[in-house]
C-alpha positions in Angstrom: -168.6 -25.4 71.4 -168.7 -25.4 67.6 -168.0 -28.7 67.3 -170.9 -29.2 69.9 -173.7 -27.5 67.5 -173.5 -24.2 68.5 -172.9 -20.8 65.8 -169.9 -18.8 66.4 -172.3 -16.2 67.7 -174.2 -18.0 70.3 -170.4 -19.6 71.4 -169.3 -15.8 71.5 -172.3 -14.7 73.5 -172.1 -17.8 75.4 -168.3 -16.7 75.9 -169.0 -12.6 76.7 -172.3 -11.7 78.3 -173.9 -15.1 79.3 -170.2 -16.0 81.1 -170.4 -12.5 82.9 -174.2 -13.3 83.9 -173.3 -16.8 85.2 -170.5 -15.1 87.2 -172.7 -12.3 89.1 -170.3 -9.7 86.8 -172.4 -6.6 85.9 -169.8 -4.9 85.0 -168.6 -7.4 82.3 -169.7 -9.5 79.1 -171.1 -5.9 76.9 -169.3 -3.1 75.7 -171.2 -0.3 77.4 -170.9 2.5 79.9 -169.9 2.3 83.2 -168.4 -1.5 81.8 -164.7 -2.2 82.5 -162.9 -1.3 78.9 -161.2 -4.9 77.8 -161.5 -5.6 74.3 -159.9 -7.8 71.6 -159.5 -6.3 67.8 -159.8 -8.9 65.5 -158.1 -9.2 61.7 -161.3 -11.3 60.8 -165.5 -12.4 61.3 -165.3 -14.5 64.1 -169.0 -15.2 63.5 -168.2 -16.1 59.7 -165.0 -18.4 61.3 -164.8 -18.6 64.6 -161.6 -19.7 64.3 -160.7 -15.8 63.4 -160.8 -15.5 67.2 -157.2 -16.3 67.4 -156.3 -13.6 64.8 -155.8 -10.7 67.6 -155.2 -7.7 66.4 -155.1 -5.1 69.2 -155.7 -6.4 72.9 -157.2 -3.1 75.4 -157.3 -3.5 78.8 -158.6 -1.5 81.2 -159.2 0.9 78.8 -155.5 0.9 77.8 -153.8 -0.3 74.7 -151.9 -3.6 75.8 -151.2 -5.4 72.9 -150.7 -3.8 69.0 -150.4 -6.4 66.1 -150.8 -3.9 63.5 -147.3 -3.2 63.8 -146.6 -6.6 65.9 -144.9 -5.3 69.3 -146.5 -6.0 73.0 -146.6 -2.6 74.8 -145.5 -2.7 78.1 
């Protein structure tokens, strides 16, 4: 989508919120409140380099930690 025009923040938005719209998901796309709790950590600025996207740090799912590349093991 870069490669298309857009700024790494409108292809993250794009990616996040306008996905969950698209896809009737109220409850995803936004960190917030009442919002299901899966994040990705990231080492960089994916809106400086959005290739930074695929430098994961920690991965939290449901609310729970899933994936810890600070010290680089996959929890279980």
């Amino acid at each position: 989508m870069v490669a298309a025009g857009m700024t790494p923040a409108q292809v993250l938005t794009a990616g996040t919120s306008g996905a969950a719209r698209q896809c009737l998901r109220p409850d995803l796309g936004t960190v917030a409140p009442g919002k299901r709790a899966d994040l990705l950590v990231l080492k960089g600025d994916p809106t400086a380099d959005i290739s930074n996207i695929r430098d994961l740090s920690i991965v939290i799912l449901n609310g729970a930690l899933a994936v810890d590349k600070r010290q680089e093991q996959v929890l279980q």
